[in-house]
Backbone bond lengths (Angstrom), bond angles and torsions (degrees), N, CA, C in turn:
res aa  C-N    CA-C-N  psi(-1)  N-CA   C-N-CA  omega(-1)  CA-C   N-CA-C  phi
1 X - - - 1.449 - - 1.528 109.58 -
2 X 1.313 124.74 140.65 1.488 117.72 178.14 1.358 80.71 -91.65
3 X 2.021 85.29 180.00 1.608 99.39 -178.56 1.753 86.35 -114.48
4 X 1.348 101.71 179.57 1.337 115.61 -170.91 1.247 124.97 -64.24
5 X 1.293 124.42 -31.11 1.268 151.71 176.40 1.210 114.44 -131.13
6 X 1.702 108.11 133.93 1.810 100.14 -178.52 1.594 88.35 -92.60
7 X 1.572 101.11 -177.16 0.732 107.31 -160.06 1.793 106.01 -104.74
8 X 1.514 142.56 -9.34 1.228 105.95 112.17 1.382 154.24 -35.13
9 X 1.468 133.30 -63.22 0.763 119.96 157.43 1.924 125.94 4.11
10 X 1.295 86.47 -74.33 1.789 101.16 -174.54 1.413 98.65 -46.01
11 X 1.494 95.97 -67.31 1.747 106.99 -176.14 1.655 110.35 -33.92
12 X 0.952 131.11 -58.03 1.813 144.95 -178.93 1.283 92.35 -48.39
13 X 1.310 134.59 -96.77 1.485 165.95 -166.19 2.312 77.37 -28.80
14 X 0.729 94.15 -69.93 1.607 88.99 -169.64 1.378 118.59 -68.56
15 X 1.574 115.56 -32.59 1.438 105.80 167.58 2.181 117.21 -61.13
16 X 1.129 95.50 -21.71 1.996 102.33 -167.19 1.684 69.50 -89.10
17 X 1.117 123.53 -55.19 1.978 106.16 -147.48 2.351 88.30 -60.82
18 X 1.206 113.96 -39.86 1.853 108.94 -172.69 1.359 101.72 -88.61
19 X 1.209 118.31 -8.86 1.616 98.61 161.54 1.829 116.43 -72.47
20 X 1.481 93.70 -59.38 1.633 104.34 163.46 1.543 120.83 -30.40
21 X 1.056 110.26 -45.38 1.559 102.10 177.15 1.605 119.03 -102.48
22 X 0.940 93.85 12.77 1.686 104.58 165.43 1.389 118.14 -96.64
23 X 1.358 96.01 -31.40 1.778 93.45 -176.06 1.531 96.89 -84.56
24 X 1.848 117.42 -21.38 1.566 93.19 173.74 1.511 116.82 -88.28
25 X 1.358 105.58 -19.12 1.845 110.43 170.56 1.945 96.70 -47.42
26 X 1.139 113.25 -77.31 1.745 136.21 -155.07 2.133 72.04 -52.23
27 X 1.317 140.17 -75.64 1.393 127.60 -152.04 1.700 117.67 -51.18
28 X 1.802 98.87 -36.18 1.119 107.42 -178.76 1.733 123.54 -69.54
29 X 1.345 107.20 -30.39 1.428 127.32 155.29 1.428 123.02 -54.01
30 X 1.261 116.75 -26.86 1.752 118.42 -158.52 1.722 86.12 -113.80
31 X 1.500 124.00 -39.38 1.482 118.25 177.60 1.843 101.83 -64.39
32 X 1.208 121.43 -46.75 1.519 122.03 179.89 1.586 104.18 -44.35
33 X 1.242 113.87 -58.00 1.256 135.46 -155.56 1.497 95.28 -66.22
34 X 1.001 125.46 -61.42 1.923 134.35 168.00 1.230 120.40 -51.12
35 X 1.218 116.09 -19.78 1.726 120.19 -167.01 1.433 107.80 -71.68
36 X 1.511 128.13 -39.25 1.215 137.69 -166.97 1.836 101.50 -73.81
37 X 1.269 93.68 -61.53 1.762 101.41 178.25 2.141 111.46 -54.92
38 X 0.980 120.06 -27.49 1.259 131.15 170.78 1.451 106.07 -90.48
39 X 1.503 146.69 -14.50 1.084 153.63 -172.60 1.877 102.88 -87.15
40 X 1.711 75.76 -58.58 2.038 101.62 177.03 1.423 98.75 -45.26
41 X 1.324 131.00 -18.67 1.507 111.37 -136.32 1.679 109.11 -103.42
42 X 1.586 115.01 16.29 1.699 119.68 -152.63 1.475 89.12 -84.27
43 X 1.445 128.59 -29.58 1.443 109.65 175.74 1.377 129.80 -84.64
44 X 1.372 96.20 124.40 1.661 105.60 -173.12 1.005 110.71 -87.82
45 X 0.942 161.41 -26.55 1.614 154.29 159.20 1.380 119.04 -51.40
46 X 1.214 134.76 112.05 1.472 119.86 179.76 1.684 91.55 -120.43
47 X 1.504 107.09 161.71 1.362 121.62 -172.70 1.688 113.86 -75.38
48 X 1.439 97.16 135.99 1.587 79.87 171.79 1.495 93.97 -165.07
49 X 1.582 106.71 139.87 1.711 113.61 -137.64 1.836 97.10 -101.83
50 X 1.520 112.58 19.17 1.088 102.72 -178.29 2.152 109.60 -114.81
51 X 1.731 79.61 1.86 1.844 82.02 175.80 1.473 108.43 -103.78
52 X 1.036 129.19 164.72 1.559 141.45 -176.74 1.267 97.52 -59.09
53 X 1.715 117.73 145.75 1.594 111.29 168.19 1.502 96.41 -78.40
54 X 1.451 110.40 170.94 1.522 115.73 165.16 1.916 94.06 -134.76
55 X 1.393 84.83 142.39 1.781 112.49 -163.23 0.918 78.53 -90.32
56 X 1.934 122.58 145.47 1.287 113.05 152.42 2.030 108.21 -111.00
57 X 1.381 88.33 168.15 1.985 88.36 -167.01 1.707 91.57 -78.62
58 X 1.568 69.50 128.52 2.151 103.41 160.27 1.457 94.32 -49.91
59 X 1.422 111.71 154.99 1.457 133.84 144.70 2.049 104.02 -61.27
60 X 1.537 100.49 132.69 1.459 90.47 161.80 1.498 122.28 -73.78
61 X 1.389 119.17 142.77 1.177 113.26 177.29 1.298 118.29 -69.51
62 X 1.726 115.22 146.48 1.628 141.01 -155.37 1.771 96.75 -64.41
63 X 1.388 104.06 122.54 1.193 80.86 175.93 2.076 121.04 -98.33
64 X 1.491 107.07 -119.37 1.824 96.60 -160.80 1.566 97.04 -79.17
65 X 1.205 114.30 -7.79 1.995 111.47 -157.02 1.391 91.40 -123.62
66 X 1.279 152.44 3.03 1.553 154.46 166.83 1.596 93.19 -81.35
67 X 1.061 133.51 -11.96 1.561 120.38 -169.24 1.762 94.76 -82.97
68 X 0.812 110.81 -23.97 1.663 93.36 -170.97 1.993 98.58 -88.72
69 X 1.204 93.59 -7.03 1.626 92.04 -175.84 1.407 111.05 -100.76
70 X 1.104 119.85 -6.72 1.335 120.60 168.51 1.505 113.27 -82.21
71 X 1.069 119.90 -7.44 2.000 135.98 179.79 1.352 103.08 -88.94
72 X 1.590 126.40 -17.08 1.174 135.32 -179.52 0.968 129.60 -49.31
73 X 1.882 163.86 144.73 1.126 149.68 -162.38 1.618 112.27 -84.01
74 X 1.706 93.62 -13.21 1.893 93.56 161.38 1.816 126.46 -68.52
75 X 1.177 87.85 -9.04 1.926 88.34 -171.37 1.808 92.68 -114.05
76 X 1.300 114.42 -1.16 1.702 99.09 158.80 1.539 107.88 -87.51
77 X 1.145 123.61 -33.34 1.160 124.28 -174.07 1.468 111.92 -86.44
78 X 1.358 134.80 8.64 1.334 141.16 -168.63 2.444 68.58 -118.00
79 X 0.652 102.65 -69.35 1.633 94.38 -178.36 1.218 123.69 -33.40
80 X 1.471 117.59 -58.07 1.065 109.69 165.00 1.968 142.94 -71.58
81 X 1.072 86.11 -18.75 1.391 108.91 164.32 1.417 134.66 -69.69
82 X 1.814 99.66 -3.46 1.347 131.07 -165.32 1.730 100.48 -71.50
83 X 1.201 121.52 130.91 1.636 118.21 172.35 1.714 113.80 -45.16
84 X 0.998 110.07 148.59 1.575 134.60 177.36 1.726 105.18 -48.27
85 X 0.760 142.09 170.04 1.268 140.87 167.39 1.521 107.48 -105.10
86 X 1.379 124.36 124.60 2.013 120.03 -166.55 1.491 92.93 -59.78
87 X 1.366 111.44 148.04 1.613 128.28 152.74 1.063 128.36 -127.60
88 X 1.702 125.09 144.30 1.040 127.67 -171.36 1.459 148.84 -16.23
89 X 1.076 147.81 112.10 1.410 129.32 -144.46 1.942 91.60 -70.51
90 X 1.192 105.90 -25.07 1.983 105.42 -168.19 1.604 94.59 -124.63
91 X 1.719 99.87 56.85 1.281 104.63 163.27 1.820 113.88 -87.99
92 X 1.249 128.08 -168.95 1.378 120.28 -151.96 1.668 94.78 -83.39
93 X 1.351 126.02 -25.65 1.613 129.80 -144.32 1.696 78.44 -95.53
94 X 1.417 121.21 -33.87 1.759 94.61 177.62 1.518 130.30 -131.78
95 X 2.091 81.69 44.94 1.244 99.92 167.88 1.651 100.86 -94.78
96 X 1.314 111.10 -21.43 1.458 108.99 178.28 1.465 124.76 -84.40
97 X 1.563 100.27 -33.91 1.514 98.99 162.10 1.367 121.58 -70.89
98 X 1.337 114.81 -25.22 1.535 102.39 174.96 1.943 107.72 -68.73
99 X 1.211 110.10 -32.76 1.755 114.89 -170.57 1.459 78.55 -78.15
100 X 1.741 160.80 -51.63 1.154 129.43 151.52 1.430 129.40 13.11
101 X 1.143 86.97 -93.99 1.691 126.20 -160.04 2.114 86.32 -70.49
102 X 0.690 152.77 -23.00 1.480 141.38 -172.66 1.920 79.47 -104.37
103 X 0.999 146.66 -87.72 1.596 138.40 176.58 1.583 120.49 -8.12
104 X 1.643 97.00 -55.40 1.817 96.41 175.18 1.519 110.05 -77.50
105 X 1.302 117.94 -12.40 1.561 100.60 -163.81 2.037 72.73 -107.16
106 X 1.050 173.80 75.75 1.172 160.49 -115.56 1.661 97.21 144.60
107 X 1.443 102.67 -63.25 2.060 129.18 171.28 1.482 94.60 -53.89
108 X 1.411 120.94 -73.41 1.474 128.78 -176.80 1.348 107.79 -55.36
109 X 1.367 152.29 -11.06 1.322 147.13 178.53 1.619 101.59 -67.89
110 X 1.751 79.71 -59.29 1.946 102.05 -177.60 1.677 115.52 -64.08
111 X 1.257 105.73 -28.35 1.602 78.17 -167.95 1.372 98.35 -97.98
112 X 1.589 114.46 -22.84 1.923 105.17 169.47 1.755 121.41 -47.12
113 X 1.220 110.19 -39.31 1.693 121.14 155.13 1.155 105.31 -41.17
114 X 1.456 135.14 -77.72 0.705 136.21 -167.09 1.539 131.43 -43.81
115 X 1.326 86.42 -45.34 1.835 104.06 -177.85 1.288 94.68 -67.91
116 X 1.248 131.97 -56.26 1.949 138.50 -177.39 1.552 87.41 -47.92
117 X 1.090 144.26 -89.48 1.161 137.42 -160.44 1.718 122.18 -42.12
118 X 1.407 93.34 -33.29 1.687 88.22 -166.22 2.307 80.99 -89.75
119 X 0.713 150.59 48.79 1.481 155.11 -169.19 1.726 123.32 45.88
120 X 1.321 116.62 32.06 1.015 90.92 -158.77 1.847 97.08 -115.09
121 X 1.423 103.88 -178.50 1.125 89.28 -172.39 1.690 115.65 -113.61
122 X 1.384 106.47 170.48 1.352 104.96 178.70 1.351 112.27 -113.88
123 X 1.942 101.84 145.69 1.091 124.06 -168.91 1.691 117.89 -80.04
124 X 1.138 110.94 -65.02 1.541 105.45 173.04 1.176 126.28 -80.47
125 X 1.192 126.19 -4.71 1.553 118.74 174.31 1.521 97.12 -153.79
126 X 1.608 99.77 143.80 1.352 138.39 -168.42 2.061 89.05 -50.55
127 X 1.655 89.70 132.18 1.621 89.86 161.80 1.187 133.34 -18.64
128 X 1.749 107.30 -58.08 1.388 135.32 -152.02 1.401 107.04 -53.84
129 X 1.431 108.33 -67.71 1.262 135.50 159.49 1.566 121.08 -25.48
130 X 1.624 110.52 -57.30 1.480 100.12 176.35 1.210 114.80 -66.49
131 X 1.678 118.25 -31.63 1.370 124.67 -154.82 1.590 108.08 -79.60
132 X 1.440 112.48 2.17 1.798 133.64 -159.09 1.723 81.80 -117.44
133 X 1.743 121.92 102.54 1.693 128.57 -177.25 1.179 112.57 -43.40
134 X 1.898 95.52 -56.95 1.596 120.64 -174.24 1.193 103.81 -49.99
135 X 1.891 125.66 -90.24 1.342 123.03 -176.43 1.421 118.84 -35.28
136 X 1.238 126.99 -41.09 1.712 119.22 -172.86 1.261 99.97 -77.92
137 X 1.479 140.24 -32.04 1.636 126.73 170.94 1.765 103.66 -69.73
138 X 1.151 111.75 -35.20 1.312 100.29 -171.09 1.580 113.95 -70.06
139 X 0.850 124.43 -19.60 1.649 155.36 172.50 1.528 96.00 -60.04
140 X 1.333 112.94 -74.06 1.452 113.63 -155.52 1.627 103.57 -69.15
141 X 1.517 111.26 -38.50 1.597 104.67 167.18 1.546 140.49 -85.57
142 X 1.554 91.78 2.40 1.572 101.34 157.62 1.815 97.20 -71.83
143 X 1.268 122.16 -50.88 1.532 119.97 -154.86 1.987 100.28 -65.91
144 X 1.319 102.45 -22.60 1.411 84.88 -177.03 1.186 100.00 -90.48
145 X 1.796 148.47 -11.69 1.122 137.18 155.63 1.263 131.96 -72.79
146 X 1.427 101.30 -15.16 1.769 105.06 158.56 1.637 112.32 -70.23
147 X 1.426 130.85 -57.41 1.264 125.27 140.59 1.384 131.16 13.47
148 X 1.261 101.30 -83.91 1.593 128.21 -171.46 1.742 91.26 -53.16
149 X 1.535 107.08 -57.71 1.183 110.98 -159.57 1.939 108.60 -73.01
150 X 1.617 107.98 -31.19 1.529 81.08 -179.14 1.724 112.71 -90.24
151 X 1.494 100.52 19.05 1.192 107.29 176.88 1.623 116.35 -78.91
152 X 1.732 101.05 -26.95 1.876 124.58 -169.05 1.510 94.21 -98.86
153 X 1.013 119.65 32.00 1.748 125.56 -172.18 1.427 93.52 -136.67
154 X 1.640 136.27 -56.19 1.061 100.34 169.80 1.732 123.30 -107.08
155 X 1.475 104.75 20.63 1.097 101.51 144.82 1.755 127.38 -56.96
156 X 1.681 114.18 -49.77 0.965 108.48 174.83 1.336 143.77 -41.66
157 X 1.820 90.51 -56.68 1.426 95.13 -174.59 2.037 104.93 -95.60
158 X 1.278 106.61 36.65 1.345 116.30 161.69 1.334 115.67 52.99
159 X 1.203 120.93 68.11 1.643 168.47 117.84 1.392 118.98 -63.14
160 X 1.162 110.78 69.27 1.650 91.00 -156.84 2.075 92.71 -102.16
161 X 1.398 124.18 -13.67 1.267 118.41 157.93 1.374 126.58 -69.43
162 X 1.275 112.82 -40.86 1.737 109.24 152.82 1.213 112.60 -59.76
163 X 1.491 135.32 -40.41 1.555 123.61 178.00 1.612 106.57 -55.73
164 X 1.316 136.93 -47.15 1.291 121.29 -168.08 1.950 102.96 -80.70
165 X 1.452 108.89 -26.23 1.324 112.83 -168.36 1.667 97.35 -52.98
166 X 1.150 97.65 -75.18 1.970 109.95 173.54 1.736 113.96 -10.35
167 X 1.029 121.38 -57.82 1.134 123.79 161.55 1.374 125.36 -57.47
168 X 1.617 108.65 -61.11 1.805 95.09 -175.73 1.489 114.42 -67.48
169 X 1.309 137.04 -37.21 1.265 136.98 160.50 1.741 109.81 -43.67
170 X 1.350 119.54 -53.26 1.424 109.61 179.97 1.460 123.51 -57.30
171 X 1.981 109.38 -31.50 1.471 122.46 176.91 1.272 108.33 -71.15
172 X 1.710 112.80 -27.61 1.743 110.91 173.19 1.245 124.23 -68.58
173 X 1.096 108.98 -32.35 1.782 119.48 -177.31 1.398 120.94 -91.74
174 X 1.039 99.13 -13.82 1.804 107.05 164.99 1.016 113.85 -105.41
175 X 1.321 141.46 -16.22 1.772 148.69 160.32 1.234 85.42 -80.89
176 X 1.477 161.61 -40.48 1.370 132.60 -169.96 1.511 125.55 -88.86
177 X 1.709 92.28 -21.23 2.143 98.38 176.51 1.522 87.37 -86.65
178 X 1.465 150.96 -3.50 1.576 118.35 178.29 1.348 83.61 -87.94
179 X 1.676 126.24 -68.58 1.483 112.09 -164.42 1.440 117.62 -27.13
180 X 1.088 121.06 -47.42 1.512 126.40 -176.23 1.891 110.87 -71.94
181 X 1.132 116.66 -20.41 1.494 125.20 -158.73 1.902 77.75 -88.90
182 X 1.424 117.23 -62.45 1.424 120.54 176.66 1.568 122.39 -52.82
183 X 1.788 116.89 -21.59 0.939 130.86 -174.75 2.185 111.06 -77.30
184 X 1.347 92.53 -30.19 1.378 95.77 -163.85 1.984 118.71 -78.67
185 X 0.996 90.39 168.78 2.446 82.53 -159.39 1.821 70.96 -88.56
186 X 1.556 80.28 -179.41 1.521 123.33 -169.30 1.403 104.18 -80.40
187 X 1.515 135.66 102.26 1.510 132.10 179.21 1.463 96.33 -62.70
188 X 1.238 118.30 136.16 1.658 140.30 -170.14 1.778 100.61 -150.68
189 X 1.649 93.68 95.46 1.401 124.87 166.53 1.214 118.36 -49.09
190 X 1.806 125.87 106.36 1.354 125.44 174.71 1.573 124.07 -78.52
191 X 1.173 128.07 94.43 1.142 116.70 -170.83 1.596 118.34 -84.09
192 X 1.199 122.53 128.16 1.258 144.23 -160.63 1.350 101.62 -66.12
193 X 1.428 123.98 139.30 1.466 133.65 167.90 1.571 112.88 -62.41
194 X 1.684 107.19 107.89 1.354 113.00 -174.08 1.246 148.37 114.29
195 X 1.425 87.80 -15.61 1.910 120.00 -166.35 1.928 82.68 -100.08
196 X 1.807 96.35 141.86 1.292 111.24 171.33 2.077 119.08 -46.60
């Protein structure tokens, strides 16, 4: 009796389905990675020491009857509205999201094992790969140093709510594929009446 599917077949059908999501994993990585430098990019003027500076005009100073208008509820709200003061890129709030983000992708090491062991299969990267300790850890801690890093990208160019976002979204999505990787039953192979 054949079985329903040979067993290429399967093999094919899964190599095109992990290529497919590799080339959108690798796009989604390289668009992250660009976003900051295209974000950076709203100022059009760049310096260049061979054109004239241009001064721009001072405010005149307030004179004797602006003092009661500066007490006004427009200059608290020009205060508070005042930009953030920058903080450290390895300040304390993303020293924890980064130990986050290395924990969830840490969960996902373990429970992708896990899932390989109990039969099941993996979605973004080829069996081979998970089933190889080294390469699949080395994998998961490149992804939290890509992280880190498009996190120091818009730290740089001063994004600093996308800098913490990057992380909690990355700790969400890797705490939600192990729950689910831990969530899934035990694949239990039917073997066909007859077949070796």
């Amino acid at each position: 009796m054949k079985r329903k599917f040979s067993h290429t077949r399967i093999g094919k059908m899964r190599r095109k389905r992990n290529i497919g999501r590799f080339e959108i994993l690798l796009l989604a990585v390289g668009l992250t990675g660009c976003w900051a430098e295209i974000s950076g990019a709203q100022e059009t003027t760049a310096y260049r020491p061979d054109l004239p500076k241009i001064e721009l005009q001072q405010p005149a100073p307030p004179q004797a009857g602006a003092q009661a208008s500066a007490d006004s509820p427009n200059s608290e709200s020009r205060k508070k509205s005042a930009p953030q003061k920058e903080h450290r890129f390895w300040d304390k709030e993303n020293d924890w999201l980064f130990a986050g983000v290395g924990a969830s992708r840490t969960l996902d090491y373990f429970s992708t094992r896990n899932m390989r062991r109990r039969g099941r299969q993996e979605i973004f990267l080829t069996n081979d790969v998970v089933d190889n300790h080294a390469a699949f850890a080395a994998i998961e801690a490149s992804a939290t140093g890509v992280s880190i890093g498009a996190a120091y990208l818009f730290h740089h160019y001063g994004h600093h709510k996308l800098e913490r976002w990057t992380s909690i979204v990355h700790i969400g999505l890797a705490t939600t594929g192990s729950v689910r990787n831990y969530c899934l039953k035990t694949a239990h192979f039917v073997v066909t009446p007859g077949s070796p």
